[in-house]
N, C-alpha and C positions, 0 to 999 in steps of 0.2 A: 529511302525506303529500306535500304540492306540495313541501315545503323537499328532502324525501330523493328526487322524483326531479331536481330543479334541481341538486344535488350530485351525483349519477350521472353526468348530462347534462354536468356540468361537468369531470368525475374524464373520463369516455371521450372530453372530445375533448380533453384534454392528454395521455392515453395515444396517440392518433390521432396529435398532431403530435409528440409528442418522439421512439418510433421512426424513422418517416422520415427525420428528419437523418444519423440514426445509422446507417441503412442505408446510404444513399449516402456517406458517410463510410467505409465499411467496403468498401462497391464499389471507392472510389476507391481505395481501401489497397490493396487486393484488386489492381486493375488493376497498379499500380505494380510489385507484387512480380512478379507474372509478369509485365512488361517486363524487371525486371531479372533476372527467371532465363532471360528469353530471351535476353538481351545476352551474361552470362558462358555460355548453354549455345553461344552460337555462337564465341565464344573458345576453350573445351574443345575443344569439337568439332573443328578444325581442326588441333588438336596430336596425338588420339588416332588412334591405326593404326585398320585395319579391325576387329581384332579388340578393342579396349580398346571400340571405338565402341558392338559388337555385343554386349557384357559390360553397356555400361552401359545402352545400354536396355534390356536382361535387369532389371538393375539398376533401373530407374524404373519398371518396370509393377510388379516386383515389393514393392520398398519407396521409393518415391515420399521421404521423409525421410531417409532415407540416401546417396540419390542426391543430393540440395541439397547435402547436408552437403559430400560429394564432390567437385558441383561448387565450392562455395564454394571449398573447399581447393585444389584444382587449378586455379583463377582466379587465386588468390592467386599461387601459387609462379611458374604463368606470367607474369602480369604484371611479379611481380618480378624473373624472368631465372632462376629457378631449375632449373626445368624447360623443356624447348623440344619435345621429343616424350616422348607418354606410350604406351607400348607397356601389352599384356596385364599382364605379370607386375608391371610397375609396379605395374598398378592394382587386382591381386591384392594385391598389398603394401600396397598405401592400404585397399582393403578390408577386410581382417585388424584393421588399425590400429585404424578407426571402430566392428568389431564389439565388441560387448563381452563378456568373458571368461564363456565356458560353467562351468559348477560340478557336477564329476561329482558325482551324486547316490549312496550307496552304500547300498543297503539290506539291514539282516542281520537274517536271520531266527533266530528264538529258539526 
């Protein structure tokens, strides 16, 4: 009985210290990414009108993963010189793009 709780004892304090790295690892991950989604959303942000603005944080509360996606893409084209201002209907038009295609469901009765 001493040997199985010496192993217990021994099993719960490597389970004790191997999450913790791993946590703080995943913090730090963590932090990084939201710096860098703050960096490209203040890039966005300054090319979109009042209204692309007002869309997209429509956009972010409602699908938080859509909106990254979004921003990533429109980081890109701006940095590259593609785009310089992004209006409404742009960003209707990006939006469309990212969604993915509905599949009319037809059901017939017999």
């Amino acid at each position: 009985m001493d040997e199985l709780e010496e192993i217990k004892k021994k099993k719960l304090e490597e389970l004790k210290k191997t999450p913790v790295g791993q946590m703080q690892q995943q913090a730090q991950e963590e932090e990084q990414l939201k710096q860098q989604l703050q960096q490209l959303e203040m890039i966005v942000k300054q090319a979109l009108t009042k209204e692309a603005l007002e869309r997209y944080g429509n956009l972010k509360a409602a699908f938080p993963d859509r909106a990254v996606q979004l921003l990533v893409i429109l980081a890109q084209s701006i940095q590259s010189g593609q785009i310089t201002r992004v209006d409404d209907n742009t960003l209707k038009e990006l939006l469309k793009k990212l969604s993915p295609e509905k599949k009319d469901i037809k059901i017939k009765r017999i």
